[in-house]
C-alpha atoms as an extended CHARMM CRD file, in Angstrom:
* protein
*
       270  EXT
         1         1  UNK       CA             -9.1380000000       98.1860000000        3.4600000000  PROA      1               0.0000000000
         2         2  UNK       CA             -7.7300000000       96.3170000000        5.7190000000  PROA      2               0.0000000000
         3         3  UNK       CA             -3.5680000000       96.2720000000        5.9130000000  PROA      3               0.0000000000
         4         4  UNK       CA             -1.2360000000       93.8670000000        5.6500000000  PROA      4               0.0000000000
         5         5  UNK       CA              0.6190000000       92.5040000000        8.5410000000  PROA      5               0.0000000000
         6         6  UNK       CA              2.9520000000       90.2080000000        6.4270000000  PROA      6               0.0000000000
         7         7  UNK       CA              2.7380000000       87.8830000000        9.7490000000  PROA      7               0.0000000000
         8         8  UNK       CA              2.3970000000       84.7420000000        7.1240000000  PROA      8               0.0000000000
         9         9  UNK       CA              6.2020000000       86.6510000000        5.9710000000  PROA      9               0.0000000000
        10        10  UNK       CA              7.2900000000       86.9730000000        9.2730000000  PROA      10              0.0000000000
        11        11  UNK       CA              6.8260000000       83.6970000000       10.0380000000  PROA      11              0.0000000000
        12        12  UNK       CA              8.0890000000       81.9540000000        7.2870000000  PROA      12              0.0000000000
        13        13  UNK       CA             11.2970000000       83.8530000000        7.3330000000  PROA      13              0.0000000000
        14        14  UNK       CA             11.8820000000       83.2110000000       10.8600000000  PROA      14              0.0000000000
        15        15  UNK       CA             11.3150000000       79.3780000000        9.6590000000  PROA      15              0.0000000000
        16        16  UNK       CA             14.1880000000       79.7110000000        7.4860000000  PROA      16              0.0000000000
        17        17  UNK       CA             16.3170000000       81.6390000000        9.3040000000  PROA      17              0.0000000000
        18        18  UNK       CA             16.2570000000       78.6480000000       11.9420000000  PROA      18              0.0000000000
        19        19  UNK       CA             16.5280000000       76.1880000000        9.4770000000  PROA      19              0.0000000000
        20        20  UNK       CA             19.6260000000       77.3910000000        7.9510000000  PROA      20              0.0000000000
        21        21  UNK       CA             21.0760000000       78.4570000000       11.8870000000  PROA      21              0.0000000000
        22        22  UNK       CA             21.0530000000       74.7900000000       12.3360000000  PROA      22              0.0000000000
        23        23  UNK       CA             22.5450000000       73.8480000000        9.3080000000  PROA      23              0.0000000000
        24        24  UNK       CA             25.8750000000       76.5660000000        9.6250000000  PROA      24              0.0000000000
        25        25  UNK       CA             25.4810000000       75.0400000000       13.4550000000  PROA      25              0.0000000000
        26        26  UNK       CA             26.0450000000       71.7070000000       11.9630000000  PROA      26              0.0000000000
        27        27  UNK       CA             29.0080000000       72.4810000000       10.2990000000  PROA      27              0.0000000000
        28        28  UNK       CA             30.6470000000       74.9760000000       12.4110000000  PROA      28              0.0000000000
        29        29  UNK       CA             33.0380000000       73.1270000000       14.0260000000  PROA      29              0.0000000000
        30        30  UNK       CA             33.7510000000       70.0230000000       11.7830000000  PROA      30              0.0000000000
        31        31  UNK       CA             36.0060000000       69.8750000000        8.9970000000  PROA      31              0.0000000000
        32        32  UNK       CA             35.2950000000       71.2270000000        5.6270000000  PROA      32              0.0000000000
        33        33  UNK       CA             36.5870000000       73.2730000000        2.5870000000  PROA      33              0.0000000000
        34        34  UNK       CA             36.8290000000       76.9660000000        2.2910000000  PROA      34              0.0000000000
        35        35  UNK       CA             36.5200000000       77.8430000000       -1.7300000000  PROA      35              0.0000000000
        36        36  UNK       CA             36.9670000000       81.1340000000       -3.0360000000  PROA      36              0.0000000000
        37        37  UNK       CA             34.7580000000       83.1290000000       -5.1110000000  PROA      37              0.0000000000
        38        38  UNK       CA             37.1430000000       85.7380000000       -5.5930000000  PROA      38              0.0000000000
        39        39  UNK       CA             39.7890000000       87.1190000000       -3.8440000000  PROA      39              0.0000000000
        40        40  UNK       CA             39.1650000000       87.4560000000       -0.2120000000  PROA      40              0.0000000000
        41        41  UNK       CA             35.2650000000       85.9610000000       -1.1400000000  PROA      41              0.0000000000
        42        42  UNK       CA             35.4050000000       82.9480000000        0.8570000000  PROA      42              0.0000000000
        43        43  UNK       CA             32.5380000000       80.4230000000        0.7760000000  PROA      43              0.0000000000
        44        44  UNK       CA             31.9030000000       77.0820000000        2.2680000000  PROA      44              0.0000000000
        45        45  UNK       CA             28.9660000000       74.1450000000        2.3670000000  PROA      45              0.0000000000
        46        46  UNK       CA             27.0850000000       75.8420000000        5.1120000000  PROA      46              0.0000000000
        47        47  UNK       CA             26.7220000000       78.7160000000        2.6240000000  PROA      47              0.0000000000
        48        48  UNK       CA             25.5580000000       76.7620000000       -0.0600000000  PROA      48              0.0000000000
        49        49  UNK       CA             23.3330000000       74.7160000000        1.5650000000  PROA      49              0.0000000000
        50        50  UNK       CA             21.8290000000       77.3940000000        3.9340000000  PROA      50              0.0000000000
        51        51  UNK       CA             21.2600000000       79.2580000000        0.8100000000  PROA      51              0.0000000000
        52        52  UNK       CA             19.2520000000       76.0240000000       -0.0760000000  PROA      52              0.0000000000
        53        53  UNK       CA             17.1530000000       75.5540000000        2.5430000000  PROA      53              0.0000000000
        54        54  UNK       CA             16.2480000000       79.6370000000        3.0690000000  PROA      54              0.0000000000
        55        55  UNK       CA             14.9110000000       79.7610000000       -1.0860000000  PROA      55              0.0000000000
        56        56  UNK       CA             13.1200000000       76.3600000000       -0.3750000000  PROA      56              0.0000000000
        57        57  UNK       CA             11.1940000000       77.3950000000        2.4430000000  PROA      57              0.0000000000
        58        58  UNK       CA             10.6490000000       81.0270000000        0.7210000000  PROA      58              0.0000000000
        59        59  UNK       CA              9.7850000000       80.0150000000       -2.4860000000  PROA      59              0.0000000000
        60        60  UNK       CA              7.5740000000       76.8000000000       -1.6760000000  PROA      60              0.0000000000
        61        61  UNK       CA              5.0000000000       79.4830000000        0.3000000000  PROA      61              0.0000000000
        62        62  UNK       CA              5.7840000000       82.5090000000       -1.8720000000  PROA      62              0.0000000000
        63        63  UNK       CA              5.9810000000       81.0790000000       -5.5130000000  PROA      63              0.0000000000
        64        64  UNK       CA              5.3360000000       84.7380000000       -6.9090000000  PROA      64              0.0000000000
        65        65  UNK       CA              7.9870000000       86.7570000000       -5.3590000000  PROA      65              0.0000000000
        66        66  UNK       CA             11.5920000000       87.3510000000       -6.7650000000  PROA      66              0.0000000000
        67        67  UNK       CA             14.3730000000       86.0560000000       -5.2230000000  PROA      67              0.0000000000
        68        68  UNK       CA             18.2280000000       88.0170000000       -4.7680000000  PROA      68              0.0000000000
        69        69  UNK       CA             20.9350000000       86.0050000000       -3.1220000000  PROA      69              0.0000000000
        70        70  UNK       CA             24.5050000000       86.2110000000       -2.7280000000  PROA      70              0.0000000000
        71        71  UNK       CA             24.8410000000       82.6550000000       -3.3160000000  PROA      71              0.0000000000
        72        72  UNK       CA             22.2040000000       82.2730000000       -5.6530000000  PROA      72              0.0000000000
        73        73  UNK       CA             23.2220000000       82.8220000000       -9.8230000000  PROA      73              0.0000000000
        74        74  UNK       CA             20.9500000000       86.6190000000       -9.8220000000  PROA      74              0.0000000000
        75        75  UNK       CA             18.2940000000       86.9050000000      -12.6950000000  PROA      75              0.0000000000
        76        76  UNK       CA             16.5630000000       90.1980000000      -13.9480000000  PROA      76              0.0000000000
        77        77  UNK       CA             13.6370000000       88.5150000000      -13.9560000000  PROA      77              0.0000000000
        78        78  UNK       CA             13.5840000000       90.2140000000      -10.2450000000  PROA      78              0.0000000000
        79        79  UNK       CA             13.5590000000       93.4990000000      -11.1770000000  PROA      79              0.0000000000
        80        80  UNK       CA              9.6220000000       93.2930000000      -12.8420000000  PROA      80              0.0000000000
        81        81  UNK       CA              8.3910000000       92.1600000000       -9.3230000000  PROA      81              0.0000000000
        82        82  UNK       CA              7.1180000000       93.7250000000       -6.6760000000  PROA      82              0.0000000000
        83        83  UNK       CA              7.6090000000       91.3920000000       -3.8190000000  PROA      83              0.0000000000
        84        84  UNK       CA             11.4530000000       90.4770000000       -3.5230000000  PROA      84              0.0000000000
        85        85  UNK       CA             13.3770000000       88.1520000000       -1.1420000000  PROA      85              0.0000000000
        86        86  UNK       CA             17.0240000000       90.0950000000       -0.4220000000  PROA      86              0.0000000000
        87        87  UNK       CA             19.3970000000       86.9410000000        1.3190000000  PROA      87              0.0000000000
        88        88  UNK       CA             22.4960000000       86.5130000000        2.7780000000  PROA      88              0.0000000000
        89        89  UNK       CA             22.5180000000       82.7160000000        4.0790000000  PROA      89              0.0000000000
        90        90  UNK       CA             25.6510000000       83.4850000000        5.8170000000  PROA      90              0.0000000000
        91        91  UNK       CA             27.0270000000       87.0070000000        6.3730000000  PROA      91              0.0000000000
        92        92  UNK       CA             30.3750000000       86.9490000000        8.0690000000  PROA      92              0.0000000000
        93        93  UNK       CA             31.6420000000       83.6890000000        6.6280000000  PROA      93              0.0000000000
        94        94  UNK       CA             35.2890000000       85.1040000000        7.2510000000  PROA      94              0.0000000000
        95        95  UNK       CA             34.0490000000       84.8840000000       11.0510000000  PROA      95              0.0000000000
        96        96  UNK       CA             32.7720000000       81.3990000000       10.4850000000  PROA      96              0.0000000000
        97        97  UNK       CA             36.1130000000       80.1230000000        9.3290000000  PROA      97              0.0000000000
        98        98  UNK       CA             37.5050000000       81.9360000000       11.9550000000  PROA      98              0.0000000000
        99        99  UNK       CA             35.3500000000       80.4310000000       14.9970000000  PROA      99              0.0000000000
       100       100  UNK       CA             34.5510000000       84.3190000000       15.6450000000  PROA      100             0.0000000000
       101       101  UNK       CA             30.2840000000       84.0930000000       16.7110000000  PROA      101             0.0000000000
       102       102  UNK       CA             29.8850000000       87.4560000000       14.7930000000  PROA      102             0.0000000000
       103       103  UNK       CA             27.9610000000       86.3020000000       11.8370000000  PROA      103             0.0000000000
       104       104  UNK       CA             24.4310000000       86.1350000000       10.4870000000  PROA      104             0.0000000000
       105       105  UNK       CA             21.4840000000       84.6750000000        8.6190000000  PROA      105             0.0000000000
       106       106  UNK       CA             19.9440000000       87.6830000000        6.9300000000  PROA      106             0.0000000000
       107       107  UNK       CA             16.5270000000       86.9650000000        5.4370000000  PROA      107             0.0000000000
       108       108  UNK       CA             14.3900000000       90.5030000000        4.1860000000  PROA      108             0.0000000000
       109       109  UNK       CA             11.2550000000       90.7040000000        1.9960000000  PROA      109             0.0000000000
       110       110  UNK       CA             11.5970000000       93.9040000000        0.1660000000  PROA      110             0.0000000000
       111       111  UNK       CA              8.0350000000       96.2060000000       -1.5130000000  PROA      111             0.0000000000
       112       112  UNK       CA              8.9400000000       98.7220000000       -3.8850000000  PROA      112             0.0000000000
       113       113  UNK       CA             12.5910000000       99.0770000000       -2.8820000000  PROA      113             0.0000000000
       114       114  UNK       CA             11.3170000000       99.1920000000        0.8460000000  PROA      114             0.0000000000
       115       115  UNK       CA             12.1810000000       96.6070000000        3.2610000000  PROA      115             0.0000000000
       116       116  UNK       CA              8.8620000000       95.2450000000        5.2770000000  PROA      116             0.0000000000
       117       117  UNK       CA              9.9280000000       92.2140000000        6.8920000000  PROA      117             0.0000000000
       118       118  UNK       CA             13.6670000000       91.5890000000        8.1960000000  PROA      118             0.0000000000
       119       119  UNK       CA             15.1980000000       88.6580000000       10.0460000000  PROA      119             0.0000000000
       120       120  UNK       CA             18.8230000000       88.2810000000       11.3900000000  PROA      120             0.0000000000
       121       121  UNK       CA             19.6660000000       85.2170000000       13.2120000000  PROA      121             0.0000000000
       122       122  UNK       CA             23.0790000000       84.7060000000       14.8550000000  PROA      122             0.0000000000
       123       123  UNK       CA             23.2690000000       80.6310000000       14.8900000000  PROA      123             0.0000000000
       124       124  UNK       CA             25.2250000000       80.4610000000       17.8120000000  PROA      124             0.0000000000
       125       125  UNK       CA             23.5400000000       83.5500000000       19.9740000000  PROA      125             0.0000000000
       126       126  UNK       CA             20.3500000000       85.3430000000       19.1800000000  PROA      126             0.0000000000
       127       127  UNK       CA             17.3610000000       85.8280000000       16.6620000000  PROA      127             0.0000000000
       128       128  UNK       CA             16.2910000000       89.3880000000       15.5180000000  PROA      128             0.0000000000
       129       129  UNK       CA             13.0460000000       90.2610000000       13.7370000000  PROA      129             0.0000000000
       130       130  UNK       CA             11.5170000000       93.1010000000       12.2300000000  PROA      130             0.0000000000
       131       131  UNK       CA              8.4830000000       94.4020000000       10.3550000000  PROA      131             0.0000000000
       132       132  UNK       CA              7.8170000000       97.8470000000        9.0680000000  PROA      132             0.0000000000
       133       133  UNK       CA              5.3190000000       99.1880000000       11.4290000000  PROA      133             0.0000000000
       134       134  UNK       CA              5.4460000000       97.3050000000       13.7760000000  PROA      134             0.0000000000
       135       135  UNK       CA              8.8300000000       97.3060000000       15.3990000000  PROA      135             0.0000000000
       136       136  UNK       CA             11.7040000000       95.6810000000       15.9250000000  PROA      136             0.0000000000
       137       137  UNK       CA             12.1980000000       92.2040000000       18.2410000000  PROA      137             0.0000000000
       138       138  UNK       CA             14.3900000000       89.4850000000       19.7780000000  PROA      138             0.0000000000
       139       139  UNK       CA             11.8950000000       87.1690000000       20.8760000000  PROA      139             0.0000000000
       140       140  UNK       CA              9.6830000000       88.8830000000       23.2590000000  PROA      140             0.0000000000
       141       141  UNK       CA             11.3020000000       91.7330000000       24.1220000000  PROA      141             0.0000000000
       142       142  UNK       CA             10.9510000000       95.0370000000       21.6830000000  PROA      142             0.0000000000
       143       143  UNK       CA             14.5670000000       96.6570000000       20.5120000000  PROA      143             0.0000000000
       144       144  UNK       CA             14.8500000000      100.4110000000       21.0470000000  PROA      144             0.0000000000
       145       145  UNK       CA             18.4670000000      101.6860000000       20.0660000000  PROA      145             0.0000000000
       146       146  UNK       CA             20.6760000000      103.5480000000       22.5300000000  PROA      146             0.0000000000
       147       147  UNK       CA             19.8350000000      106.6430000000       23.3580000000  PROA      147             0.0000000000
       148       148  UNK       CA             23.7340000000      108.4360000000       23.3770000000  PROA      148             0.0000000000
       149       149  UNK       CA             23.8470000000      111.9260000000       22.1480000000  PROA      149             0.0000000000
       150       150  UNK       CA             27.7610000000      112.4570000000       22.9420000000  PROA      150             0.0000000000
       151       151  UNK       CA             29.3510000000      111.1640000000       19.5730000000  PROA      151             0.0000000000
       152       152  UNK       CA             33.2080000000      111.2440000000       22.2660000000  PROA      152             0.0000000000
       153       153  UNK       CA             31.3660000000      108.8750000000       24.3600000000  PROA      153             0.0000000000
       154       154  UNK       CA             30.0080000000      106.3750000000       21.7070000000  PROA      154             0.0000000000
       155       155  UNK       CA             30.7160000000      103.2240000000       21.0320000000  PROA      155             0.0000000000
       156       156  UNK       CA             30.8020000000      101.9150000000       17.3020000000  PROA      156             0.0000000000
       157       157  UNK       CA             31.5340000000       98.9110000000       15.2830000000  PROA      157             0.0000000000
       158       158  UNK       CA             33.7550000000       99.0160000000       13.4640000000  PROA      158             0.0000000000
       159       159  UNK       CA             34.7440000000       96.6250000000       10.5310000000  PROA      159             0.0000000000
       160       160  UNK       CA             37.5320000000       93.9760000000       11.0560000000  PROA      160             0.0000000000
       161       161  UNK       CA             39.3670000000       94.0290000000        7.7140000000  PROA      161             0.0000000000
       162       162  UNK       CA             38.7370000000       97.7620000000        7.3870000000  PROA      162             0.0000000000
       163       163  UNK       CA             40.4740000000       98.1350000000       10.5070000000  PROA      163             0.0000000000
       164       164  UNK       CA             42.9790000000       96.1340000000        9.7970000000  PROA      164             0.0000000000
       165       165  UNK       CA             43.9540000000       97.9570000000        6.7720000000  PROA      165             0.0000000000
       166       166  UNK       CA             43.9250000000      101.2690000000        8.5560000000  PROA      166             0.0000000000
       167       167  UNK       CA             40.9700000000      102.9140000000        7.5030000000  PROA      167             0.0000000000
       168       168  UNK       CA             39.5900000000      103.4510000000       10.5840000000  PROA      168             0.0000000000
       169       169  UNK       CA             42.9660000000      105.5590000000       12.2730000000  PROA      169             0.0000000000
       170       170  UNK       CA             41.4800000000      108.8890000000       11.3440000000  PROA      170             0.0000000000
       171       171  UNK       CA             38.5550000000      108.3390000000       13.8090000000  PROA      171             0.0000000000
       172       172  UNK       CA             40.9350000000      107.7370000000       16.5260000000  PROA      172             0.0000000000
       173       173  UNK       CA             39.9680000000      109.5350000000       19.5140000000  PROA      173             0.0000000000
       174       174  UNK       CA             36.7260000000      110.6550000000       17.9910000000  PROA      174             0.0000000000
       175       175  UNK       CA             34.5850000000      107.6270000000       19.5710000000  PROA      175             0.0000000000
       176       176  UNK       CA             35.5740000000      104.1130000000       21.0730000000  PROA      176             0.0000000000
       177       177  UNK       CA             35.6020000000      101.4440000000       18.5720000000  PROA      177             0.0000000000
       178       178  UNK       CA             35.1350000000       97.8810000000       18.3510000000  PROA      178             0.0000000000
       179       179  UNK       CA             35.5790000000       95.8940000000       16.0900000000  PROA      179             0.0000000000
       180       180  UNK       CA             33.1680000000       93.8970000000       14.6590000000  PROA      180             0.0000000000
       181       181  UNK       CA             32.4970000000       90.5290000000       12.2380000000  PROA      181             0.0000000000
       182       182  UNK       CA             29.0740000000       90.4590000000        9.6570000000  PROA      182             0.0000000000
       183       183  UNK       CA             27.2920000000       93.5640000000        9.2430000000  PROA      183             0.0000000000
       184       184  UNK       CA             24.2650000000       91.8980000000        9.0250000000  PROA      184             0.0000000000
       185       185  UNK       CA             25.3920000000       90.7030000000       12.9700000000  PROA      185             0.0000000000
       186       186  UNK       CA             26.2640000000       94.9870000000       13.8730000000  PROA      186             0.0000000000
       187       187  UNK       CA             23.0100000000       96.0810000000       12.5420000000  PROA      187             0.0000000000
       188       188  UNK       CA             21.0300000000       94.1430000000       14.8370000000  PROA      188             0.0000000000
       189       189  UNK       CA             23.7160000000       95.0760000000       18.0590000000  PROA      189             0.0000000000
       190       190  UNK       CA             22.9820000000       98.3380000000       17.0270000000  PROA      190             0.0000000000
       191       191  UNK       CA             18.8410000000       97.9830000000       16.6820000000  PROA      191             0.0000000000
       192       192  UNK       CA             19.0330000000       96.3370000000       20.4190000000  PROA      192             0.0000000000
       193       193  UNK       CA             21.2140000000       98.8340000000       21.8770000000  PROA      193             0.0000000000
       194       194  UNK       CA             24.0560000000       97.2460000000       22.7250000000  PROA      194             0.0000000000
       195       195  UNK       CA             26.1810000000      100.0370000000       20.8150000000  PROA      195             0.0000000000
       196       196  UNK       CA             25.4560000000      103.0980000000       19.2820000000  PROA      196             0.0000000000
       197       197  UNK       CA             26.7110000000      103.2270000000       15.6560000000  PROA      197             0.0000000000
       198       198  UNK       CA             28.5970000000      101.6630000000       12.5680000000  PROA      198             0.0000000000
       199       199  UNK       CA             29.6030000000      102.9420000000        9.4760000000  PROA      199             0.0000000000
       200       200  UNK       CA             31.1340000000      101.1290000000        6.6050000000  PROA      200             0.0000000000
       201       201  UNK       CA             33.5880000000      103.0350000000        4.2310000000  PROA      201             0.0000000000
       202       202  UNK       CA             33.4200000000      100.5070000000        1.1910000000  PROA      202             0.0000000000
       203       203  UNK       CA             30.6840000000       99.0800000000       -0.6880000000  PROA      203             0.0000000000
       204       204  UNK       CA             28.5770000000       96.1520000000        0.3890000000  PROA      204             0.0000000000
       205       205  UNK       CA             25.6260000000       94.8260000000       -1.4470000000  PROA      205             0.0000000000
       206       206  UNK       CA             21.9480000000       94.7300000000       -1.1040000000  PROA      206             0.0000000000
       207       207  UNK       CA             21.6080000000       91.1540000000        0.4880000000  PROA      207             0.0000000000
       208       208  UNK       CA             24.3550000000       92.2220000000        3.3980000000  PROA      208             0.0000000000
       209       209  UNK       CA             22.2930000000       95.0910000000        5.0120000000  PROA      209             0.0000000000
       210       210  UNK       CA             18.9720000000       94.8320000000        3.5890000000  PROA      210             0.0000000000
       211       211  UNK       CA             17.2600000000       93.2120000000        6.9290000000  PROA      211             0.0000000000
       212       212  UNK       CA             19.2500000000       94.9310000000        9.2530000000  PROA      212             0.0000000000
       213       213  UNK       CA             18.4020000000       98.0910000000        7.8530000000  PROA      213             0.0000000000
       214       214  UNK       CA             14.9750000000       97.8280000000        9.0530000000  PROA      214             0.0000000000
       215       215  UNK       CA             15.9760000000       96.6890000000       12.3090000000  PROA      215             0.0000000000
       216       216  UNK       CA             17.4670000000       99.6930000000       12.9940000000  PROA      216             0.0000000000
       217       217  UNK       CA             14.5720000000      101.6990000000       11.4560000000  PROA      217             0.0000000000
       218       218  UNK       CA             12.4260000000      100.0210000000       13.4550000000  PROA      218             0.0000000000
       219       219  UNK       CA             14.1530000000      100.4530000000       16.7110000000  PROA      219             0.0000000000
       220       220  UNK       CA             14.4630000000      104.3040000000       16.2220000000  PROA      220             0.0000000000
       221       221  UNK       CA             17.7130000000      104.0150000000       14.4380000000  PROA      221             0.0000000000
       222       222  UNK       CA             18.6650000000      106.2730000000       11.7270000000  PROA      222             0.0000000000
       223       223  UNK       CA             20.8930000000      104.6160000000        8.6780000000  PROA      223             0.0000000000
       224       224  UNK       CA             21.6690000000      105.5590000000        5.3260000000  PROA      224             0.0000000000
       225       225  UNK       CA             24.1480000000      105.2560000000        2.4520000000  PROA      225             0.0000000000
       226       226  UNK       CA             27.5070000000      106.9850000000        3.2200000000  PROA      226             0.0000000000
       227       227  UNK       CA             26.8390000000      109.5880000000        0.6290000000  PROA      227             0.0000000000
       228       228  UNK       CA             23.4350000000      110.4850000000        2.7450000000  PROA      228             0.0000000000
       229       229  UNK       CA             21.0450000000      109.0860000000        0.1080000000  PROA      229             0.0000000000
       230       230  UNK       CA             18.4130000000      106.6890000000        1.4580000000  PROA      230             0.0000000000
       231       231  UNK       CA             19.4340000000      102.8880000000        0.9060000000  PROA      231             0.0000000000
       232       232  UNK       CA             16.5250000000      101.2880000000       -1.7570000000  PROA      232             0.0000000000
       233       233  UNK       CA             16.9200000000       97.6690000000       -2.5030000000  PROA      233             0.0000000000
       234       234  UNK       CA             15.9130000000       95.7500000000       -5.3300000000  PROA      234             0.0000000000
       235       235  UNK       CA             18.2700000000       97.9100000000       -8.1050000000  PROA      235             0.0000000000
       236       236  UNK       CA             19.4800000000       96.6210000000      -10.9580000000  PROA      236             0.0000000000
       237       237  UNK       CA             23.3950000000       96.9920000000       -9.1630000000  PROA      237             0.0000000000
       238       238  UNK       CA             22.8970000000       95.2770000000       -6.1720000000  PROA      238             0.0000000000
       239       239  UNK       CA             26.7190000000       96.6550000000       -4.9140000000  PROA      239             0.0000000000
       240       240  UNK       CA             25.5210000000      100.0610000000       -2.6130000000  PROA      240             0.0000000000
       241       241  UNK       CA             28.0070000000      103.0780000000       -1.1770000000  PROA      241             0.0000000000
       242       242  UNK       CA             29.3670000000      102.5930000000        2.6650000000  PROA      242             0.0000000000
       243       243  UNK       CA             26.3780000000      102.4830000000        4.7910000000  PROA      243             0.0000000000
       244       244  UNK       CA             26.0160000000      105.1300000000        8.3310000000  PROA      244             0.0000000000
       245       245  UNK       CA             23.3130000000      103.3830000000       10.6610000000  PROA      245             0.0000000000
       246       246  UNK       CA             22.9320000000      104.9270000000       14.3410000000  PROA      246             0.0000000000
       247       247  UNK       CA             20.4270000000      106.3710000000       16.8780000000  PROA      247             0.0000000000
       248       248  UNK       CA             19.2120000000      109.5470000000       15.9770000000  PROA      248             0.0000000000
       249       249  UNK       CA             21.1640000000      111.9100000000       18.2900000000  PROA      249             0.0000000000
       250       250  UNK       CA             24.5190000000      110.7410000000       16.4870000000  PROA      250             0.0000000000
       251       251  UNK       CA             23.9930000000      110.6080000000       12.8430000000  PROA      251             0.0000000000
       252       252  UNK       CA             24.4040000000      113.9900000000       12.4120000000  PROA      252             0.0000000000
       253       253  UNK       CA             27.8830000000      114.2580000000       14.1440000000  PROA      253             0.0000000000
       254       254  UNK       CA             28.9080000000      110.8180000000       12.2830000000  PROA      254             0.0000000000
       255       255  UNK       CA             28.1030000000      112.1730000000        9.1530000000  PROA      255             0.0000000000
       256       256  UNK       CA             29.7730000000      115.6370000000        9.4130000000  PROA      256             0.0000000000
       257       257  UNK       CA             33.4290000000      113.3860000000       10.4690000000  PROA      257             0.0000000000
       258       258  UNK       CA             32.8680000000      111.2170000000        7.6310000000  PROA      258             0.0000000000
       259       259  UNK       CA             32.1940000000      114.4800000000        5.6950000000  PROA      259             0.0000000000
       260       260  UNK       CA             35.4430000000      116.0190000000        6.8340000000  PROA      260             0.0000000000
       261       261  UNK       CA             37.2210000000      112.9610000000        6.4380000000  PROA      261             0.0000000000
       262       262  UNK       CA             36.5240000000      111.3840000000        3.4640000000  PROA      262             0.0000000000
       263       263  UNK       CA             35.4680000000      114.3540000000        1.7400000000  PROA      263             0.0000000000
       264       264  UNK       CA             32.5060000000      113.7000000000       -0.3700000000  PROA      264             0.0000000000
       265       265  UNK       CA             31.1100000000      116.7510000000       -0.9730000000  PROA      265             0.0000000000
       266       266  UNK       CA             27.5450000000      118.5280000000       -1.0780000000  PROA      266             0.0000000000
       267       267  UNK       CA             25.3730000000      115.3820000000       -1.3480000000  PROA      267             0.0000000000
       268       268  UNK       CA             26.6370000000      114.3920000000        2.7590000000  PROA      268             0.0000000000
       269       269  UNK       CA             23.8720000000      115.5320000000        4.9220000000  PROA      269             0.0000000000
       270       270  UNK       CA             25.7010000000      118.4650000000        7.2570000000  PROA      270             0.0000000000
């Protein structure tokens, strides 16, 4: 039996991704309203209309296949299929509005819970690609993450508003830090190599990691929710625990500080 290279998937996310990279391109530096969700949930038109574009070019090849969104109204009707689309037109919009380049298309097609094809694609810097299997990719060149095994001499991304509320001031001295917009955008830093870790300490939802998470994997990464537990998409709750993505040689030592830390108790890997 022969097995499925989801190329046709690949492909046709990569479409969108470039699609909507032109459209948040278009907009990034002309003048337009910021609306609000909720609280601290900003959204603008190159969200919405990204959003747009991404489940048009999905869903006109890929009728079948459910469809999760952050700026899409979510339906249960998702949760019966196999095959789902897991989207973030825009992660990092706070970075957008800011004129910060650390945010992200994030397009994944998602089997069983299981990630197979991933795509993050900075609009102003670089496209990243993965499919289970078969690696992990900007353009031509294959992504292998870092290969640090001293957690003192590691560098990891940290998240802006986390740091900014002092959550990160117990690590101090434990690694170097740097903070960090979308973590759609770290995931695939991390997957290329250009730093060796992140870990988030609140919740984020399926459509914010779900591509990058296979970057990583795919690169030789290691990643995880912040409780240890392996990350499976598709869930009824789409909100996950803090996520701990990293090379292999320093997930151990990130988890056992997050352990002593934050305290969570038997179900943190040690």
């Amino acid at each position: 039996m022969k097995t499925h290279t989801f190329a046709a998937e690949k492909d046709r996310a990569i479409v969108a991704a470039l699609e909507a990279g032109a459209i948040i391109r278009s907009i990034y530096n002309t003048n337009y309203t910021v609306d609000y969700k909720e609280k601290d949930s900003p959204v603008t038109r190159a969200d919405r209309e990204a959003n747009h574009t991404i489940h048009r070019i999905i869903q006109d090849a890929f009728p079948e296949d459910g469809w999760l969104s952050e700026e899409t109204v979510d339906s249960p009707a998702r949760l019966s299929r196999r095959r789902v689309w897991v989207v973030d037109p825009m992660d990092g919009t706070k970075e957008f509005i800011q004129k910060i380049p650390e945010f992200a298309v994030s397009i994944a097609l998602v089997e069983d819970g299981v990630p197979v094809v991933g795509v993050a694609y900075n609009p102003v810097g670089k496209l990243y690609w993965a499919v289970r299997g078969q690696g992990a990719w900007c353009e031509e060149q294959r992504l292998q993450v870092s290969p640090l095994a001293r957690l003192q001499d590691a560098t990891i991304l940290s998240s802006r508003s986390e740091t900014k509320r002092g959550e990160w001031d117990v690590f101090k001295g434990a690694f170097q830090t740097r903070p960090t917009g979308s973590i759609a955008y770290k995931l695939a830093v991390i997957a290329a190599g250009e730093a060796d870790a992140s870990f988030t300490l609140v919740p984020k939802n399926e459509w914010d990691i779900c591509a990058g998470v296979l970057l990583v994997e795919e690169a030789g990464g290691k990643i995880s929710n912040l409780d240890g537990t392996t990350v499976v998409f598709n869930q009824a709750k789409t909100l996950l625990p803090g996520l701990v993505a990293s090379n292999a040689s320093l997930y151990d030592p990130i988890m056992q500080l997050i352990s002593r830390h934050k305290r969570f108790g038997p179900s943190v890997r040690q």
